[in-house]
SERO-4910 file (N, C-alpha, C, O; in steps of 0.05 Angstrom, whole numbers):
BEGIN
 pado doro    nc1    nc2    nc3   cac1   cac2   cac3    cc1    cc2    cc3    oc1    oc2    oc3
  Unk    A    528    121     27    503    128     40    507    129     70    521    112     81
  Unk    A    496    148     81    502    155    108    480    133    128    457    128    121
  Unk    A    494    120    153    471    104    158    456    110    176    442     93    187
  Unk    A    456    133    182    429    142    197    414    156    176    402    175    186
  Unk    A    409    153    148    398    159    129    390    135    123    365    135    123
  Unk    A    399    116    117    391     88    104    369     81    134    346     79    126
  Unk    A    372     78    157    356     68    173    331     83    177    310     71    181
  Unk    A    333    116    175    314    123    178    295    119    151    270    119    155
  Unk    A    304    117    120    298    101    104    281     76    106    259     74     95
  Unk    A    295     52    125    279     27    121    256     33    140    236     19    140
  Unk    A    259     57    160    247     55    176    218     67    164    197     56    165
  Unk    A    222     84    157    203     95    133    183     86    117    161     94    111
  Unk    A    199     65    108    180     48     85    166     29    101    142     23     97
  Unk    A    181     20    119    164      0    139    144      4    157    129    -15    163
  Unk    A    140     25    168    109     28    180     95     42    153     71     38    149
  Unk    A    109     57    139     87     62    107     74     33    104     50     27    105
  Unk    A     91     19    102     79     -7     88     66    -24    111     45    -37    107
  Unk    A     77    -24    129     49    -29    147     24    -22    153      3    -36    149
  Unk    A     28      0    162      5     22    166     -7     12    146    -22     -7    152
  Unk    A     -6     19    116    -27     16     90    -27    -17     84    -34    -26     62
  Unk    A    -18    -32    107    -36    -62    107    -47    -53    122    -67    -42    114
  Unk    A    -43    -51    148    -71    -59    173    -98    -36    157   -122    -43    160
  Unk    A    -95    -20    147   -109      1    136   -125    -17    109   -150    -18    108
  Unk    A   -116    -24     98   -118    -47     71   -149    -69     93   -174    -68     92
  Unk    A   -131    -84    109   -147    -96    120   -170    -95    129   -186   -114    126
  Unk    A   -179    -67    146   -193    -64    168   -211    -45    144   -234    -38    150
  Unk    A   -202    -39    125   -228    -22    104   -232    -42     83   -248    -33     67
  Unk    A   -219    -77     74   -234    -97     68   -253   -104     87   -276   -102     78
  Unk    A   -251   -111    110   -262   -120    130   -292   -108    122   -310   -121    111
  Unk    A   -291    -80    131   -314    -66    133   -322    -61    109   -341    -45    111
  Unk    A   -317    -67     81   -325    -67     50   -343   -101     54   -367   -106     52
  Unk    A   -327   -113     59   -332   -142     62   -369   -145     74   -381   -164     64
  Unk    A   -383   -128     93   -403   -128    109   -422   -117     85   -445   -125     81
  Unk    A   -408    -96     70   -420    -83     49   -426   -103     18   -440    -97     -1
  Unk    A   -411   -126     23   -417   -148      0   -432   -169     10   -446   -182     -5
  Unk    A   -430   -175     37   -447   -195     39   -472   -174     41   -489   -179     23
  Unk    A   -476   -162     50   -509   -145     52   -511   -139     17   -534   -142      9
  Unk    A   -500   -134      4   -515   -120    -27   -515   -144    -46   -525   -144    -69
  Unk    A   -500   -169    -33   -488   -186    -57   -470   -183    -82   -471   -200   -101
  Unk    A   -455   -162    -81   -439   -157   -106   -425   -175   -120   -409   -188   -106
  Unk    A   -426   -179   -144   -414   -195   -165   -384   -190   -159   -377   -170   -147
  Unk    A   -368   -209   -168   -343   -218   -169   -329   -185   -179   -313   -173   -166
  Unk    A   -338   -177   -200   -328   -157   -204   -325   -134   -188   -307   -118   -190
  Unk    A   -344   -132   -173   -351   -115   -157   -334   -108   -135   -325    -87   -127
  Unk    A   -333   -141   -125   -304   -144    -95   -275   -133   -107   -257   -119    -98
  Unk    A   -279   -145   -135   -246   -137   -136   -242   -108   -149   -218   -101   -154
  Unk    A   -263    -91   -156   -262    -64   -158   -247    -50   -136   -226    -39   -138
  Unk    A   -268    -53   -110   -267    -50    -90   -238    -60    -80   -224    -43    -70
  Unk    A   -231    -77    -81   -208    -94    -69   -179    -76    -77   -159    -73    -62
  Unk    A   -184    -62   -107   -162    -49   -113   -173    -28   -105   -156    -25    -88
  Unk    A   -197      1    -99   -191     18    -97   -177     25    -64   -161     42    -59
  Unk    A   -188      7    -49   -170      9    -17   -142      3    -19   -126     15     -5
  Unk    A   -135    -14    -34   -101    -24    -36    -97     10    -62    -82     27    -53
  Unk    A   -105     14    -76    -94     47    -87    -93     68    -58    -71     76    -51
  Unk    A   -116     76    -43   -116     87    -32    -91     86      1    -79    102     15
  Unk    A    -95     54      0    -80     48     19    -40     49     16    -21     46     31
  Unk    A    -45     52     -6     -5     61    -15     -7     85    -14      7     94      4
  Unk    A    -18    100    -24    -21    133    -18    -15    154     -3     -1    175     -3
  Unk    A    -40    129     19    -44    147     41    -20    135     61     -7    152     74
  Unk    A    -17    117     63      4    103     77     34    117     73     50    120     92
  Unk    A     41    124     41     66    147     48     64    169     42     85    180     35
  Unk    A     41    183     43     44    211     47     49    219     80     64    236     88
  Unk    A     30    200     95     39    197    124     63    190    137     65    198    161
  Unk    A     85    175    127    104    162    132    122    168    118    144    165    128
  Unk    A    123    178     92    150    183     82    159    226     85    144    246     84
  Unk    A    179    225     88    187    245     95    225    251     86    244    236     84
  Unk    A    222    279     82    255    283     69    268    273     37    258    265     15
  Unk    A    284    276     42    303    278     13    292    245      4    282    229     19
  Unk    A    295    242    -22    282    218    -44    259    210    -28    257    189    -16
  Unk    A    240    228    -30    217    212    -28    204    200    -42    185    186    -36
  Unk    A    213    205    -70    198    190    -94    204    162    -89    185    148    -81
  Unk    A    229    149    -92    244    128    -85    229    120    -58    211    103    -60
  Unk    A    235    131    -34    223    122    -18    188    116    -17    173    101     -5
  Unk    A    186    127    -28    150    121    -28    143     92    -50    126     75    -45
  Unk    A    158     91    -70    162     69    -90    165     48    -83    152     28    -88
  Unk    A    192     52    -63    196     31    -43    171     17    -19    166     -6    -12
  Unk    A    162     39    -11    133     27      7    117     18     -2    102      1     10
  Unk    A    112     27    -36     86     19    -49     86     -4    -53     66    -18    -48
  Unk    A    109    -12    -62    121    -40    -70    120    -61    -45    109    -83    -45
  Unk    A    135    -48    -22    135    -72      7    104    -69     15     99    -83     35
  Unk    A     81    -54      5     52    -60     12     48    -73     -2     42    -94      9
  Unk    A     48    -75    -30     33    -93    -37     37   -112    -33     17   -124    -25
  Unk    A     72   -130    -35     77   -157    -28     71   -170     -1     69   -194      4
  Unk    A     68   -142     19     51   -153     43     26   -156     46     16   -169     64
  Unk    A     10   -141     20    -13   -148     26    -21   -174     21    -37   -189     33
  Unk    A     -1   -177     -6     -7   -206    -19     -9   -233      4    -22   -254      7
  Unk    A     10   -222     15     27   -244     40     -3   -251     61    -11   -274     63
  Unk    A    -14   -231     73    -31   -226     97    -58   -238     75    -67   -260     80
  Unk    A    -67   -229     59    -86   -235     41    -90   -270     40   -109   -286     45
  Unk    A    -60   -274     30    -51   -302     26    -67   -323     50    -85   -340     53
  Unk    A    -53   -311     60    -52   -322     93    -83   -325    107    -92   -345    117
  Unk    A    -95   -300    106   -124   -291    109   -139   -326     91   -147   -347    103
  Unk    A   -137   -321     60   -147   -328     40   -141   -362     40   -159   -378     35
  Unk    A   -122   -367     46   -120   -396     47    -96   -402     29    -87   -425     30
  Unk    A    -82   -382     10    -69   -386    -13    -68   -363    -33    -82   -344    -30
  Unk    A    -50   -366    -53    -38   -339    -72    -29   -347   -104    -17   -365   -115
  Unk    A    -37   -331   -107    -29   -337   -140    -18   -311   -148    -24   -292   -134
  Unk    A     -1   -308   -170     15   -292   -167     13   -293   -210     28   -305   -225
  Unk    A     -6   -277   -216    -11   -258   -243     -1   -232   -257     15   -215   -250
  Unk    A    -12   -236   -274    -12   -208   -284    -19   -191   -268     -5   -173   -260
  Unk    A    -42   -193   -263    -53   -167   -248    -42   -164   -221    -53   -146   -208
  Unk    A    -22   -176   -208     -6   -181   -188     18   -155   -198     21   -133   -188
  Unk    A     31   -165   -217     48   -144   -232     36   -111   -239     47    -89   -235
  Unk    A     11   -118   -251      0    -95   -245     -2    -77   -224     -2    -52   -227
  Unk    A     -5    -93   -197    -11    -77   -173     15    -73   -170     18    -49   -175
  Unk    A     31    -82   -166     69    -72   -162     66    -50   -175     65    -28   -163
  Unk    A     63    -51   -204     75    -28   -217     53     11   -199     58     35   -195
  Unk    A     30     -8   -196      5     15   -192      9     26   -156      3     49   -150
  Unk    A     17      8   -136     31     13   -120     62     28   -114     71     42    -96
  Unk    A     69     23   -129     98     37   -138     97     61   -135    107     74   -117
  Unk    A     72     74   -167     73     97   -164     54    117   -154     57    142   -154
  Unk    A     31    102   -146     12    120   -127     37    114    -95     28    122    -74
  Unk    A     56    105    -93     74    108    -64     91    128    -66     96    145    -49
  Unk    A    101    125    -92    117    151   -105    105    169   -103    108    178    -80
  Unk    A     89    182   -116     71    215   -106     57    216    -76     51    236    -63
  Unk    A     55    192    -68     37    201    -42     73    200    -30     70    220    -16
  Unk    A     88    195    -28    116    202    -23    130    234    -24    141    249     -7
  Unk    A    126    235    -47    123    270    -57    110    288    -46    119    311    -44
  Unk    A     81    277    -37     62    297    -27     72    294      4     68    313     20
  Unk    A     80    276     11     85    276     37    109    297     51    114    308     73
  Unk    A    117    295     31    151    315     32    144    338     31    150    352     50
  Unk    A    129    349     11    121    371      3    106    381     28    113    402     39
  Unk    A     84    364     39     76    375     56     90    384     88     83    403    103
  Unk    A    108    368     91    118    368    114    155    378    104    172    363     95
  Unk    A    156    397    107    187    413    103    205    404    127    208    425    141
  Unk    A    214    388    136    234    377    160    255    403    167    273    400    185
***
């Protein structure tokens, strides 16, 4: 592997997966205003909680990933978002537990990173 391919690689995945935390965060934040004002049930936060973390792998590498394996590459971001979200969440939250539905989000991050990876390529011809 060529290493101005591998770097521009990590480099890739890493503001993807940034970007779609601070993005993650700052549209909990402002969901968050929307639960304390309506009072939504438990179910409700964590509806919400996953459709911004879906949206937030997405959109995070269709913006950021670019060129040859973007599938891979976007898989790769979906994956370093979520465990960062978990991380910052953690951190936010006081603490982490680490479930099924933890595995779930890996796998569901993966591949909404993967197509929004794809679309990102697609859209942008280098």
């Amino acid at each position: 592997m060529d290493r101005e391919f591998a770097v521009s690689t990590v480099r890739q995945i890493f503001f993807a997966a940034l970007f779609g935390a601070v993005f993650s965060l700052l549209s909990l934040a402002i969901a968050a205003i929307f639960v304390k004002c309506f009072s939504m049930p438990q179910a409700g936060v964590t509806a919400v909680n996953w459709c911004v973390k879906c949206v937030g792998a997405f959109l995070a590498s269709v913006l950021f990933i670019r060129g040859e394996r973007a599938l891979l590459k976007g898989a790769g971001a979906g994956l370093a978002f979520a465990v960062l979200t978990l991380l910052l969440f953690a951190m936010i939250g006081g603490g982490f537990r680490i479930d099924g539905f933890f595995v779930l989000e890996l796998a569901v991050c993966a591949i909404l990173g993967g197509a929004g990876g794809l679309l990102g390529a697609k859209l942008r011809k280098d």
